[in-house]
C-alpha positions in Angstrom: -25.7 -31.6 -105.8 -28.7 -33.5 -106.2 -29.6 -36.2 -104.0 -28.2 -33.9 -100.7 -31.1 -32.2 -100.3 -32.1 -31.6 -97.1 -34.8 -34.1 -95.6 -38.1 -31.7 -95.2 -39.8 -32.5 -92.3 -44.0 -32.2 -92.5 -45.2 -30.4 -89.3 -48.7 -32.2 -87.8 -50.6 -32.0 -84.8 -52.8 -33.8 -82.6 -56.1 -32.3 -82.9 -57.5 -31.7 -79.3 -60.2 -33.9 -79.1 -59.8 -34.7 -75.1 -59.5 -30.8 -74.4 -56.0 -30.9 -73.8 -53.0 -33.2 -73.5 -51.6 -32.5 -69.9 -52.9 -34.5 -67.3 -52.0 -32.9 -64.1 -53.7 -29.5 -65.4 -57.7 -29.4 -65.3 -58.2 -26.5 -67.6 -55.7 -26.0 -70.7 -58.1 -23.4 -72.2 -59.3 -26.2 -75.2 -62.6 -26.6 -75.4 -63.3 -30.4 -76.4 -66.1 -29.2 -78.7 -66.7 -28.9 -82.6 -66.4 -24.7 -82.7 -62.9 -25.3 -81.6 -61.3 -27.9 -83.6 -63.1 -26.6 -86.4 -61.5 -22.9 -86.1 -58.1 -24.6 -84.9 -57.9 -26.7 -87.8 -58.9 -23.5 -90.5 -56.0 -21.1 -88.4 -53.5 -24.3 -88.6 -53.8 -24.4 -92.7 -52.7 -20.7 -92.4 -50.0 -21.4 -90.3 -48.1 -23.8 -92.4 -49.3 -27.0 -90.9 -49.8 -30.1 -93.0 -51.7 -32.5 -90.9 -53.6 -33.3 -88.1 -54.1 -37.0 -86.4 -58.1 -37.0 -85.1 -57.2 -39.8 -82.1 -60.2 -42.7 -81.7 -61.4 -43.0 -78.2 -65.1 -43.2 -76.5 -63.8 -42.5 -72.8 -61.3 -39.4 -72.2 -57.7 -41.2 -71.3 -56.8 -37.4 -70.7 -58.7 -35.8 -68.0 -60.7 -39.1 -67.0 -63.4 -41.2 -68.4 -66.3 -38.6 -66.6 -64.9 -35.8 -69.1 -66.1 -35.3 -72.7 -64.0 -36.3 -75.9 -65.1 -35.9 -79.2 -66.3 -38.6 -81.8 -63.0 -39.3 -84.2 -65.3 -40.4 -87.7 -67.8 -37.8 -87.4 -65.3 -34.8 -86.0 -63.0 -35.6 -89.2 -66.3 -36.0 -91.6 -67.1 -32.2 -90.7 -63.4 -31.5 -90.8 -62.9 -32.4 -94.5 -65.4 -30.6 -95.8 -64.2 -27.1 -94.2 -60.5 -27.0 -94.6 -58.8 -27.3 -98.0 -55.4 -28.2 -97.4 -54.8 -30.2 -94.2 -54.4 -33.7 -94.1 -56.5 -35.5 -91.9 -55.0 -39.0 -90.0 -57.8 -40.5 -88.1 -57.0 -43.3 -85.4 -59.1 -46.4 -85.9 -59.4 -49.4 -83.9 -60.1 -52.6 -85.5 -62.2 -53.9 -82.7 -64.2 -51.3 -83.1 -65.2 -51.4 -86.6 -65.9 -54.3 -89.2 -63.2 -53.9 -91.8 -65.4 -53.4 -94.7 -67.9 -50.8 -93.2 -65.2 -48.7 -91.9 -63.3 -48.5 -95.5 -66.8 -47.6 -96.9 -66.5 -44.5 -94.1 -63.0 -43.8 -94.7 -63.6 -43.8 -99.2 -66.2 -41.4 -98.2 -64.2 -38.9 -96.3 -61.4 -39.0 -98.2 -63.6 -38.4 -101.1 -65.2 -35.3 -99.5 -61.7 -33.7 -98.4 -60.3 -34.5 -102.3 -58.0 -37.1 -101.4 -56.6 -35.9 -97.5 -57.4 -39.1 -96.1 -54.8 -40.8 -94.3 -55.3 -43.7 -91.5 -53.6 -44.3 -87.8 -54.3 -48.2 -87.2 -53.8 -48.9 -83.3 -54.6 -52.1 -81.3 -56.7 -51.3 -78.9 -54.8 -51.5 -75.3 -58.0 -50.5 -72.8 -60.5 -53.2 -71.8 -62.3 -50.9 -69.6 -63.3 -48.9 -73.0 -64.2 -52.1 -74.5 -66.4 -53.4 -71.9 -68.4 -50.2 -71.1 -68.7 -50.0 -75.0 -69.2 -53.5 -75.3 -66.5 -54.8 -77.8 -64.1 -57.5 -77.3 -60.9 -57.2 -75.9 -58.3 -59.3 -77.2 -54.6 -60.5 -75.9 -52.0 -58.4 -77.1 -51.0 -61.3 -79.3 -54.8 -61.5 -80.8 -54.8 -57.6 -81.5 -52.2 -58.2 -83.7 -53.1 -61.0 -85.5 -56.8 -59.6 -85.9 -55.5 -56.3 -87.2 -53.3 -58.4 -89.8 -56.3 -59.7 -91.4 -58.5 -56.3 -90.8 -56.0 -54.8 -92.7 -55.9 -57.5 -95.5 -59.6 -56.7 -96.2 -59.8 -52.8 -96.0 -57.1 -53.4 -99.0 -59.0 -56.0 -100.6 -61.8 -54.2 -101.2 -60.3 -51.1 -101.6 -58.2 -52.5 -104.8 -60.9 -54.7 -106.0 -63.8 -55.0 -107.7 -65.6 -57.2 -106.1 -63.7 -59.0 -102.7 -63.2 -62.3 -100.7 -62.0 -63.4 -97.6 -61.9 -66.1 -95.1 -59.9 -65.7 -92.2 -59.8 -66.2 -88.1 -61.6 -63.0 -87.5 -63.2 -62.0 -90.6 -65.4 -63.5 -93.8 -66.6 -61.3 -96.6 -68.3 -62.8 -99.8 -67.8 -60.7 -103.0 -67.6 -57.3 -101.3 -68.5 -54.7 -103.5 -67.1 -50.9 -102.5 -67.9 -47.8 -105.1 -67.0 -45.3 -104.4 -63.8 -45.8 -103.8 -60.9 -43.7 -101.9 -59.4 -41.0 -104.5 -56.0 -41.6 -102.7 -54.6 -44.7 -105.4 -53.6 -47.6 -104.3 -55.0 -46.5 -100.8 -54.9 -44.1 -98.0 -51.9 -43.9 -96.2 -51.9 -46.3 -93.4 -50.2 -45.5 -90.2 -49.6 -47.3 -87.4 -47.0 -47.3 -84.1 -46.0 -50.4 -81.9 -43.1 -51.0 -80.3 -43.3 -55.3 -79.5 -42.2 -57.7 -82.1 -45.6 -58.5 -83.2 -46.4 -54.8 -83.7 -43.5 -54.5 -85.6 -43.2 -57.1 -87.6 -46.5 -56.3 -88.7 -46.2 -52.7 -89.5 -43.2 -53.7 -91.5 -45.3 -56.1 -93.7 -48.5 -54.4 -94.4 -48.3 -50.4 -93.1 -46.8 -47.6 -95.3 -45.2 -45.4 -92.0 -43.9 -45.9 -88.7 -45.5 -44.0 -85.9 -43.3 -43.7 -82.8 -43.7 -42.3 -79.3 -41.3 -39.5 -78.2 -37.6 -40.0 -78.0 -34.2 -38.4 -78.8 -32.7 -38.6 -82.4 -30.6 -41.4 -81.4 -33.2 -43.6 -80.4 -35.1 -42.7 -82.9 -32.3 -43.1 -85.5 -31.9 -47.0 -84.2 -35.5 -47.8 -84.5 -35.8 -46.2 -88.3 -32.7 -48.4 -89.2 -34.3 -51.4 -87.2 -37.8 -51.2 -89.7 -36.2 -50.0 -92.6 -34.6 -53.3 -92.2 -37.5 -55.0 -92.0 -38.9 -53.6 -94.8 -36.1 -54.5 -97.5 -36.1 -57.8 -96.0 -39.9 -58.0 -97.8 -39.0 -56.6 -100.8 -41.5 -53.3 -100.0 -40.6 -49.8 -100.9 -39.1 -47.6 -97.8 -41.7 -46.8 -94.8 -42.5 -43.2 -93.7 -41.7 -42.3 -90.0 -43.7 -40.0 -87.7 -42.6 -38.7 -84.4 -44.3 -37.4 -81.4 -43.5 -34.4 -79.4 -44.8 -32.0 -77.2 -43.5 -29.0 -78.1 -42.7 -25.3 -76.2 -40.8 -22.6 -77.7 -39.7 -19.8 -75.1 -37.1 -17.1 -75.3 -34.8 -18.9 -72.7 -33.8 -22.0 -71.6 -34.9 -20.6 -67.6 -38.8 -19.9 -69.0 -38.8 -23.4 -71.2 -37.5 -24.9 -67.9 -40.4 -23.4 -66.3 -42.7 -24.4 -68.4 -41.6 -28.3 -68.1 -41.6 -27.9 -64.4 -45.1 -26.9 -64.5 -46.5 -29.4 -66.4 -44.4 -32.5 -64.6 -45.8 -31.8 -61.1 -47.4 -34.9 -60.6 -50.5 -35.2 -58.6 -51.5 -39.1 -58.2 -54.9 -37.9 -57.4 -55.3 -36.4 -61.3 -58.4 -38.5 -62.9 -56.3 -39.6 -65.9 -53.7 -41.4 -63.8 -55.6 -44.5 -64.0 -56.4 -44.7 -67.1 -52.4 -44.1 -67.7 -51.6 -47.3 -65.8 -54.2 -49.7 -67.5 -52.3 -48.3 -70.8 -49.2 -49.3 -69.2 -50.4 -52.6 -68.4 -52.0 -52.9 -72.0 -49.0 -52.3 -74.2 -45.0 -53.6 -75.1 -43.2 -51.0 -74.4 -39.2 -51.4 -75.4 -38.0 -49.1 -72.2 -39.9 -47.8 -68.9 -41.5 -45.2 -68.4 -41.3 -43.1 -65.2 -44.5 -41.8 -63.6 -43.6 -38.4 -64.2 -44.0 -39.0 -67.9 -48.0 -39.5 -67.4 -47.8 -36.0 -67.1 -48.1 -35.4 -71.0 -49.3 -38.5 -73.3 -47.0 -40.3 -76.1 -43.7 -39.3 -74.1 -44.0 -35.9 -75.6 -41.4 -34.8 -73.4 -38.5 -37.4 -75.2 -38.4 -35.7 -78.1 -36.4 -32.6 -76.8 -39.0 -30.1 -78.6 -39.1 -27.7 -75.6 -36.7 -24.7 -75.4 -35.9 -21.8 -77.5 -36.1 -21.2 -81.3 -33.1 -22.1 -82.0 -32.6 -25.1 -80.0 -36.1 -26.6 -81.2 -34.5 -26.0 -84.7 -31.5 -27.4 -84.5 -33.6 -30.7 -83.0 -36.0 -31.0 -86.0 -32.6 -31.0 -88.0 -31.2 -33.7 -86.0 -34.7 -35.9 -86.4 -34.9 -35.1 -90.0 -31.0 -36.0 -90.1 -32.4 -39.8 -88.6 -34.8 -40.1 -91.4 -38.0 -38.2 -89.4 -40.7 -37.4 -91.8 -43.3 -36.1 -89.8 -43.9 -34.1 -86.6 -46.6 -34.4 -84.3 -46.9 -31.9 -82.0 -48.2 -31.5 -79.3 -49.2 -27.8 -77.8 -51.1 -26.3 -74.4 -52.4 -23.9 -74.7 -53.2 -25.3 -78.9 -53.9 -22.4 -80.4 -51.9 -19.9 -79.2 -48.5 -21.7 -78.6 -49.3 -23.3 -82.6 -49.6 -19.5 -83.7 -45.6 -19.3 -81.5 -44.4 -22.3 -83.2 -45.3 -21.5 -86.6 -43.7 -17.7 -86.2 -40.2 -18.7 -84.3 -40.2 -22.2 -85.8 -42.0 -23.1 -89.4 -41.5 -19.9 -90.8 -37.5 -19.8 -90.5 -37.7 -23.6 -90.9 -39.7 -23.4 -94.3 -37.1 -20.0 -95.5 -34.0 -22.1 -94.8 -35.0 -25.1 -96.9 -36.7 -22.5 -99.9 
């Protein structure tokens, strides 16, 4: 009947701009360099992938700050104008960028990729980024509350023709923006958070929910949780993304294999500093154990690791909760991608046909 359709999830990924996402493994066999993101992201149109999130960061949280990490703006520039299909989600930090200057960047990528432009807004949470790169760190609180107001003007001149504003942390007179983004009334706007202030805010002025990794009934109670926010203001319904890291294997011995591989914690790995100033950065609503430094965005949570048929029957159980969109982790990227989309898309994509 119509109306039971089942939900389709969109399957994204994290394109590996820190050459990997496992911090207790030095070599993951991903390049952090343009030749490899750029023939990742051609193979992942092929493979029936729909996005890929370009993360913002100058220092590498990943492997440590002395290892390379590519540029987010210019990476997805050069990204739009050789794929065709993929949608690109690049992480911006207000701190980092005047509103008006950075929508006049953003209008012109999306504009060069035909409208694939979407946008993940995070507050920045690490101050020794800021000061080596010399931007201000705020409070948690004053993130917030300055990315309220950056947000207010990338719309306002986005939608306008010629734009004001007067605020705490921002004053433009008579902004004028042409071109500008194809995308009407703008680019998607992403962002994840899990304090009040993050929420609250998402709920007023984002169009999708980004979470960390978790099961299906977490995740379930925090869609209800900002869906209820978001009828409260009137706004039509949010999107929700998901992380995961993600291993298909023929049995549940070589998947448990594969997670105890990549949870042997070594203290002395270089990114397990940078993971506890990002502890002591952000809100989280539960701990986290150390052992979940190993892989970034409590990949691990979302139960994505396993066999074929038991990562399948967990995208139905997120898409049940009101999941919209994956994204995946993968080590090595390219060839456990080109595993995922035979023994997972594929059959997912001729179930739902």
């Amino acid at each position: 009947m119509p109306g039971n359709e089942p939900r389709r999830i969109r399957f994204g990924y994290w394109m590996p701009v820190f050459g990997g996402w496992l911090r207790n493994v030095e070599d993951e066999r991903m390049e952090a360099t343009w030749p490899y993101v750029r023939d990742l992201a051609l193979r992942s149109e092929e493979l029936g992938f729909d996005l890929s999130l370009i993360a913002e960061l100058n220092l590498n949280d990943i492997k440590g700050i002395q290892a390379p990490t590519l540029d987010a703006w210019s990476t997805a520039a050069a990204l739009a104008a050789v794929t065709r299909r993929l949608e690109l989600m690049i992480a911006v930090r207000p701190t980092f960028h005047l509103p008006p200057l950075l929508a006049k960047q953003a209008a012109n990528i999306d504009r060069i990729s035909g409208g694939r432009l979407a946008l993940n807004v995070v507050s920045s949470w690490w101050e020794q980024e800021a000061r080596m790169y010399g931007v201000q760190f705020d409070t948690h609180e004053e993130r917030y509350a300055r990315t309220s107001e950056w947000l207010d003007v990338l719309t306002g001149v986005w939608s306008n023709d010629a734009f004001s504003y007067s605020g705490r942390y921002y004053r433009v007179e008579g902004t004028v923006l042409e071109p500008k983004p194809l995308r009407r009334p703008r680019p998607p706007i992403y962002a994840g958070g899990e304090s009040e202030a993050a929420k609250d805010l998402i709920a007023a002025k984002c169009d999708a929910y980004v979470m960390h990794g978790d099961s299906p009934e977490q995740v379930a109670a925090r869609i209800r949780d900002m869906s209820d926010r978001r009828a409260r203001r009137g706004l039509p319904p949010l999107r929700f993304g998901l992380a995961g890291y993600a291993c298909v294997r023929d049995s549940d011995a070589e998947a448990a294999e594969v997670v105890r591989r990549i949870t042997n914690v070594r203290s002395h790995a270089a990114g397990l500093a940078n993971f506890e100033q990002w502890l002591r950065g952000t809100q989280l609503e539960r701990p986290m154990a150390i052992e979940e430094y190993s892989v970034s965005n409590r990949g691990l949570r979302s139960g994505l690791v396993g066999t074929p048929e038991k990562v399948g029957d967990q995208i139905a159980r997120f898409a049940a909760a009101g999941v919209d969109l994956l994204l995946l982790q993968f080590s090595p990227q390219l060839e456990e991608m080109e595993r995922f989309s035979d023994e997972v898309i594929r059959p997912y994509a001729a179930a739902l046909a």
